[in-house]
Structure formats: C-alpha cells, structure tokens
N, CA, C and O atoms as a DFTB+ gen file, in Angstrom:
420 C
 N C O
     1  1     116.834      63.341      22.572
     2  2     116.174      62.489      23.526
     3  2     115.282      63.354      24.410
     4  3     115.561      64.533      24.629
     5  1     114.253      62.778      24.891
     6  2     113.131      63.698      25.515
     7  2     112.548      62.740      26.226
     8  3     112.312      61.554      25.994
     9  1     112.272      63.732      27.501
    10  2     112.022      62.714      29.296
    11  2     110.658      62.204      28.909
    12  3     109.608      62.763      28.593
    13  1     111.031      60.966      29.043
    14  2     109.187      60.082      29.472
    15  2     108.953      60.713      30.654
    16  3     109.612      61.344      31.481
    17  1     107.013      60.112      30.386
    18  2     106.376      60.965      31.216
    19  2     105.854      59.955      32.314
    20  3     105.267      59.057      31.710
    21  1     105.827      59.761      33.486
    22  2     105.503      58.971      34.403
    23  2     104.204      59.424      35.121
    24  3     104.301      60.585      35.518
    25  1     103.077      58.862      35.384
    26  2     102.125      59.063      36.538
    27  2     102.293      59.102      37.802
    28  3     101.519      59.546      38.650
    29  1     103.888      58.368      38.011
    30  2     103.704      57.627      39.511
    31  2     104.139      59.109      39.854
    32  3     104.602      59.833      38.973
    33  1     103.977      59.541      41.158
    34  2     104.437      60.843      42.074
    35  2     105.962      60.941      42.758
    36  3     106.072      59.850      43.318
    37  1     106.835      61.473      42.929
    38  2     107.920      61.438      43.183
    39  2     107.627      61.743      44.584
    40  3     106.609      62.245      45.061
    41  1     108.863      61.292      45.246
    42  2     108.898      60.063      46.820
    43  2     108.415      61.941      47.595
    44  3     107.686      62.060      48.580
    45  1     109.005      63.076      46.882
    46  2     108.538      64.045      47.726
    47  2     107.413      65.091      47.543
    48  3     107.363      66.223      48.023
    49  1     106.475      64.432      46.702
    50  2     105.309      65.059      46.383
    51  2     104.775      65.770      45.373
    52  3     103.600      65.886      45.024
    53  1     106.111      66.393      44.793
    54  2     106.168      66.929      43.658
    55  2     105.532      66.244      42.392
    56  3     105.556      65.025      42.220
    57  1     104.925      67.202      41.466
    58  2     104.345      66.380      40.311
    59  2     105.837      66.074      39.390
    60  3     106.815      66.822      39.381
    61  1     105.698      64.768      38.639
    62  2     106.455      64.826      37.355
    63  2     106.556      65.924      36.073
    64  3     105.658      65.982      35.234
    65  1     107.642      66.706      36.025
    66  2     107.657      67.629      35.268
    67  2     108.028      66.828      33.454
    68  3     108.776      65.902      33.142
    69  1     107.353      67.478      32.833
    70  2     107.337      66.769      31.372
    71  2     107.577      67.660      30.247
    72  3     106.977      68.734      30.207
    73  1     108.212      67.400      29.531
    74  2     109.082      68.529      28.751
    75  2     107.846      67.852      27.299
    76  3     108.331      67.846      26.167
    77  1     106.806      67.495      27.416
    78  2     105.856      66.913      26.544
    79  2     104.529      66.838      26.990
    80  3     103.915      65.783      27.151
    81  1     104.034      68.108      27.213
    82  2     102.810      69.111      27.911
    83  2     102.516      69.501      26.820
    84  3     103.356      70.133      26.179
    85  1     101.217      69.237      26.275
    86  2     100.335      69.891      25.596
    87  2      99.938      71.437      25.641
    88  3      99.148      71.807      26.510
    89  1     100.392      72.219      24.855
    90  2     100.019      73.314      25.516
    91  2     101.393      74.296      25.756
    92  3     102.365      73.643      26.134
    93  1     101.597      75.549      25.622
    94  2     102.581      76.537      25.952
    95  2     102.405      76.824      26.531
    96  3     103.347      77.477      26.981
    97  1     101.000      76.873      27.519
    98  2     100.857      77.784      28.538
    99  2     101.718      77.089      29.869
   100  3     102.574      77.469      30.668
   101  1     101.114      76.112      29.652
   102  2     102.245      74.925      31.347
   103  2     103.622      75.489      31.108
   104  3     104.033      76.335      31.902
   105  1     104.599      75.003      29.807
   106  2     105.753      74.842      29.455
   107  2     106.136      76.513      29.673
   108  3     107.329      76.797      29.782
   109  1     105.341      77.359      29.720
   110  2     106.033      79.104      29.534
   111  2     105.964      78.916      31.295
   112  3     106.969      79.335      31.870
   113  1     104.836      78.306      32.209
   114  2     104.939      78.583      33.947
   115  2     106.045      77.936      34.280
   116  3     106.708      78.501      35.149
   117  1     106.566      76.681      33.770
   118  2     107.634      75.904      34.237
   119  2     109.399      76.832      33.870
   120  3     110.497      76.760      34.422
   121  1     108.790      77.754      32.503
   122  2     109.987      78.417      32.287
   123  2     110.485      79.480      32.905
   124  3     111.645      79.890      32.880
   125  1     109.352      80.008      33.589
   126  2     109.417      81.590      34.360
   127  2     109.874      80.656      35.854
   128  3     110.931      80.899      36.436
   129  1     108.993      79.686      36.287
   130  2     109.642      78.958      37.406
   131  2     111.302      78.554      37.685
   132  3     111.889      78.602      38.766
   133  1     111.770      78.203      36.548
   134  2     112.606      77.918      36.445
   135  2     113.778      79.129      36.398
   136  3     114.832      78.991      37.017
   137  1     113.455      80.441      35.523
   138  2     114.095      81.419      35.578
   139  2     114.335      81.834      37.210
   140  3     115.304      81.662      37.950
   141  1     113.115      82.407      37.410
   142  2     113.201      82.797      38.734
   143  2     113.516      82.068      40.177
   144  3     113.345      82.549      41.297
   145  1     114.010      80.811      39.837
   146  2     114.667      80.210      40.679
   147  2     115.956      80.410      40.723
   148  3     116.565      80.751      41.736
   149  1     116.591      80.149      39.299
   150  2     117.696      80.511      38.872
   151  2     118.580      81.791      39.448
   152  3     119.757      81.759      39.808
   153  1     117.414      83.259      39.427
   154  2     117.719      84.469      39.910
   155  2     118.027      84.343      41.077
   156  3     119.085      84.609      41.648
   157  1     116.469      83.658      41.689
   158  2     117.009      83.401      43.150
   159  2     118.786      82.730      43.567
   160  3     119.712      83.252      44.188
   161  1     118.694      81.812      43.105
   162  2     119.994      81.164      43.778
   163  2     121.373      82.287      43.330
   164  3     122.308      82.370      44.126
   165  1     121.399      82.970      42.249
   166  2     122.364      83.685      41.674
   167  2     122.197      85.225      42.706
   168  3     123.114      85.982      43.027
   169  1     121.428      85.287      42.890
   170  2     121.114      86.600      44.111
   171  2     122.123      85.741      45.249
   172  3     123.305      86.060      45.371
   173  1     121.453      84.516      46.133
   174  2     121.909      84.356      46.817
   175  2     123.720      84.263      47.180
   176  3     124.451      84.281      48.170
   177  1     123.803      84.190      46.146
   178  2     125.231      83.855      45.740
   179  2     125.871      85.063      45.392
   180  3     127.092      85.004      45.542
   181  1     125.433      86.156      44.969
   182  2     125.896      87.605      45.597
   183  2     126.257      88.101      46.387
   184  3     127.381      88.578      46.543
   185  1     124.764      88.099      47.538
   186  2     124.666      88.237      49.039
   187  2     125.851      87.793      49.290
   188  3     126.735      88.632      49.459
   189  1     126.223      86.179      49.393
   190  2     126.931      85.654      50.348
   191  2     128.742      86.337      49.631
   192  3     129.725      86.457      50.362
   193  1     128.742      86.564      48.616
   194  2     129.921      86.922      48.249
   195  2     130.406      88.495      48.845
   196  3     131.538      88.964      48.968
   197  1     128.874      89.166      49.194
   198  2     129.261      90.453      49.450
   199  2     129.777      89.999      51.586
   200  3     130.787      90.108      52.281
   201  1     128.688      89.626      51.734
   202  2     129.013      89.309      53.213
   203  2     130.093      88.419      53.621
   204  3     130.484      88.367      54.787
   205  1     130.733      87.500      52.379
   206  2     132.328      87.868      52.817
   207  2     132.816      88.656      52.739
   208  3     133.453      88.737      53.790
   209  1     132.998      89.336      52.241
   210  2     134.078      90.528      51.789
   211  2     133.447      91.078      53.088
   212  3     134.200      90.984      54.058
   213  1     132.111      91.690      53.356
   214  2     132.389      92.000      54.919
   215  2     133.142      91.793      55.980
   216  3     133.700      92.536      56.787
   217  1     133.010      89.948      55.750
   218  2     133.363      90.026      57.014
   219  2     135.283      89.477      57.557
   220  3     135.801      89.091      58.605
   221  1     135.768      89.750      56.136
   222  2     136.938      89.252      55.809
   223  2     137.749      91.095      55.602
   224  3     138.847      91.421      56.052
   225  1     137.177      91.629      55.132
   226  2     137.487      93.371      54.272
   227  2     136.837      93.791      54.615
   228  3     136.006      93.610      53.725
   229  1     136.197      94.538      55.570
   230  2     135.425      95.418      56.103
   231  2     135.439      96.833      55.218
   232  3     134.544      97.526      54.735
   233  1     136.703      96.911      55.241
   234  2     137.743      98.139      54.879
   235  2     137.292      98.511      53.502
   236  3     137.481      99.647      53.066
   237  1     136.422      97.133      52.484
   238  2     136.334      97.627      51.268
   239  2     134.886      97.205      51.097
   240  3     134.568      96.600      50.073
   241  1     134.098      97.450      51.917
   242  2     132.503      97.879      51.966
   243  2     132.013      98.717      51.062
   244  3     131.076      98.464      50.305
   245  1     132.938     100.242      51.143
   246  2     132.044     101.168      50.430
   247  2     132.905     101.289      48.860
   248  3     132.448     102.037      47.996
   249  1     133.989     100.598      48.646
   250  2     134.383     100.509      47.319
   251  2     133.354      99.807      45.968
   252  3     132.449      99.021      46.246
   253  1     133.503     100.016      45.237
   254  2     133.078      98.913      43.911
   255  2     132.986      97.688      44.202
   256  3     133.328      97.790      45.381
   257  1     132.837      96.846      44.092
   258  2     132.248      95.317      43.854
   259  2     132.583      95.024      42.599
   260  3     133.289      94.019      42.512
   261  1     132.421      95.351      41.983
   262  2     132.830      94.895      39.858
   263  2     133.655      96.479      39.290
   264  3     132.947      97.470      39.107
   265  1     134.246      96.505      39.199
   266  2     134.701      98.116      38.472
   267  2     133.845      98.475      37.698
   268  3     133.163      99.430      38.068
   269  1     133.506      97.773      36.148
   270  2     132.187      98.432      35.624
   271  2     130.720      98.596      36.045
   272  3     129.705      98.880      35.408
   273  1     130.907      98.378      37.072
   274  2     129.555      98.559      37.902
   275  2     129.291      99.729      38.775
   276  3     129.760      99.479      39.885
   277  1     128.849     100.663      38.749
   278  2     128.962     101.996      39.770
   279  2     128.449     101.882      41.172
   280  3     128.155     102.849      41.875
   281  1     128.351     100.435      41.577
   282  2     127.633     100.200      42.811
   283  2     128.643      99.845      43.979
   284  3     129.655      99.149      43.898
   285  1     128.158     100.446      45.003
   286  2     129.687      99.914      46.826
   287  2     129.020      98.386      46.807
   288  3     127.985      97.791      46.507
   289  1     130.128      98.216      47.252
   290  2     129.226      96.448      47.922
   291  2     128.656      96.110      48.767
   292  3     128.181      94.978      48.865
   293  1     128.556      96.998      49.590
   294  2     127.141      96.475      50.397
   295  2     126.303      97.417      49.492
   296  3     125.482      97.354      50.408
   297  1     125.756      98.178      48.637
   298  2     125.194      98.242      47.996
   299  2     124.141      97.272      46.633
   300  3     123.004      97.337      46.164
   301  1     125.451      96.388      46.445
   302  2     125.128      96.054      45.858
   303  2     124.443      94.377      46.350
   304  3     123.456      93.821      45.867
   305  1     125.405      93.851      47.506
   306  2     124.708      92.885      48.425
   307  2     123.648      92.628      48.837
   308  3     123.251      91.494      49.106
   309  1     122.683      94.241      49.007
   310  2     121.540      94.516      49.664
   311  2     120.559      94.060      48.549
   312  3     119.660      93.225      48.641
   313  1     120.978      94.876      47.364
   314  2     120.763      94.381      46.375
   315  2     120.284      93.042      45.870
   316  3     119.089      92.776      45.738
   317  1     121.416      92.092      45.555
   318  2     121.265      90.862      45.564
   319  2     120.227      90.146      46.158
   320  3     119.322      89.531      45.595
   321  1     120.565      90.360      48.028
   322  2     119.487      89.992      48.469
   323  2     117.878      90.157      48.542
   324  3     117.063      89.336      48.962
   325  1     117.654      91.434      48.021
   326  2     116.028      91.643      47.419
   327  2     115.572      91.077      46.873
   328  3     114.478      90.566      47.113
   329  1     116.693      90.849      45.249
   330  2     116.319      89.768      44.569
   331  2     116.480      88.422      44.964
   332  3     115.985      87.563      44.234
   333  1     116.908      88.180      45.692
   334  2     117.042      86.771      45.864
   335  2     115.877      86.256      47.048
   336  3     115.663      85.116      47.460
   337  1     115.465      87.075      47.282
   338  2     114.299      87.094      48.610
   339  2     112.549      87.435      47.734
   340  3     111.579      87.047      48.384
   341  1     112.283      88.059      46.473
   342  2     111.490      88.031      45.475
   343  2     111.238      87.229      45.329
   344  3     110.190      86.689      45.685
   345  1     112.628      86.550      44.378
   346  2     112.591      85.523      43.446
   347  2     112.349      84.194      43.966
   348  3     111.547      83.408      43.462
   349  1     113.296      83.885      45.320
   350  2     112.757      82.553      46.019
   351  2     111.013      82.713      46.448
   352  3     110.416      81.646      46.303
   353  1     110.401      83.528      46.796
   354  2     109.206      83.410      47.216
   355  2     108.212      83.537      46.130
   356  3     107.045      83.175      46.284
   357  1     108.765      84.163      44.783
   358  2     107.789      83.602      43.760
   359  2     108.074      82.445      43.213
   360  3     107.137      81.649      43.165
   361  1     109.022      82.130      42.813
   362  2     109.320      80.463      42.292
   363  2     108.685      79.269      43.273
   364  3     108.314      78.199      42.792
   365  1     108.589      79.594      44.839
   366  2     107.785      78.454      45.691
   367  2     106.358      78.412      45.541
   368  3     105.563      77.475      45.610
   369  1     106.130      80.338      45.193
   370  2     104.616      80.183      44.689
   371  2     104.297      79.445      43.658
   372  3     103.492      78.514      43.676
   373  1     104.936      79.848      42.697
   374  2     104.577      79.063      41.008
   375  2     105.034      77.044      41.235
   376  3     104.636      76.154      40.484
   377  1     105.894      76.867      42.419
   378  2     105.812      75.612      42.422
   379  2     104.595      75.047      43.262
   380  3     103.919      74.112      42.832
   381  1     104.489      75.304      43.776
   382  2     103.114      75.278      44.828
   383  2     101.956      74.895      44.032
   384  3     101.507      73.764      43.848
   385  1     101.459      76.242      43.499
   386  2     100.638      76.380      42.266
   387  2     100.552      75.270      41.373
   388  3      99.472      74.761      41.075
   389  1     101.834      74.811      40.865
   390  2     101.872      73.403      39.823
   391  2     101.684      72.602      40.689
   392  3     100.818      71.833      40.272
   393  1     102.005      72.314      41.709
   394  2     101.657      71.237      42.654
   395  2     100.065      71.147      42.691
   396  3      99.408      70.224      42.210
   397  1      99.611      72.158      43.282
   398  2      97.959      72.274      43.121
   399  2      97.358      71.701      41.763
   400  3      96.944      70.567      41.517
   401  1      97.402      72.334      41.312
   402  2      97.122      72.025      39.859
   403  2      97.344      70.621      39.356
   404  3      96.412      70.109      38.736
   405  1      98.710      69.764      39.579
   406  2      98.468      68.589      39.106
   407  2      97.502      67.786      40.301
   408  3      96.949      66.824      39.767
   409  1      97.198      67.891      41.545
   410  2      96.283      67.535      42.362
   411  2      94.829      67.334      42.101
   412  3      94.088      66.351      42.122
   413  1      94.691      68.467      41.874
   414  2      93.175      68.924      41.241
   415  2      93.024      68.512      39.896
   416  3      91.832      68.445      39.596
   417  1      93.759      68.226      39.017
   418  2      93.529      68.043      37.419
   419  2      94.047      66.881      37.202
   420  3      94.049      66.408      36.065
C-alpha cells in the first residue's frame, strides 16, 4: 500500500510528503532529512541519558558509558550533544528548503 498524494496543505504548513515523487532526487532529500533527524533525536537521547547519570552518579562521570566503547561519559554526552545540535539544525534546514520549494513550484 502506498500514501495518496493530496494538494490540500496540512493545518501546519508543511507540504504533503509523497512516497510517489517523480524523480530520486526529492525522494534521496526526504531520505537524508529523515536520517538526520533520526540522528538528531538519538543524540538527544544520549545527552539526556548522560546528564542523568550526572546528575543521579556524579561519581561515575569519568568511567565508561558502554564497556566496549573507550569513551567517559561526559565524554561521550558532549558528544552526543554535537551531534544532536548538527543534525537538528540541518534537518530544519532541509525541511525549510522543501517547504520553499513546494511554495515556489
């Protein structure tokens, strides 16, 4: 089964996304959009796992975070949050961008 495609505009502005776009080039921006949103929220969800353990375990800040991982946890928190601070501000770009784009076209 595969999403019909609607003209009308959704109540918050956003264009209708259509999994039946002519073209790879749209369907590859919607996929990198979609990745890098993904990163984003999975960063965020690092962060916040490391800044509990802060603020619950202080005591195990400079330990491991994952054993097979050679990183302390706030190391690796800081981490997280880079990416998750990248990735949200390119995914709003590339949504933005599609927004423009179905405006203009």
């Amino acid at each position: 089964m595969t999403p019909r495609s609607t003209d009308a505009p959704l109540p918050h502005g956003d264009p209708p996304v259509n999994a039946q776009i002519p073209g790879g080039v749209r369907r590859g921006r919607l996929a990198v959009e979609a990745a890098t949103a993904g990163l984003a929220f999975a960063g965020l969800l690092g962060w916040a796992s490391t800044a509990l353990v802060g603020s619950f375990r202080g005591q195990d800040l400079p330990g491991r975070y994952w054993q097979p991982i050679p990183l302390r946890t706030d190391t690796s928190g800081f981490i997280a949050f880079l990416v998750a601070a990248v990735c949200l501000a390119t995914s709003e770009y590339l949504r933005l961008r599609r927004r423009r784009e179905a405006a203009t076209g």
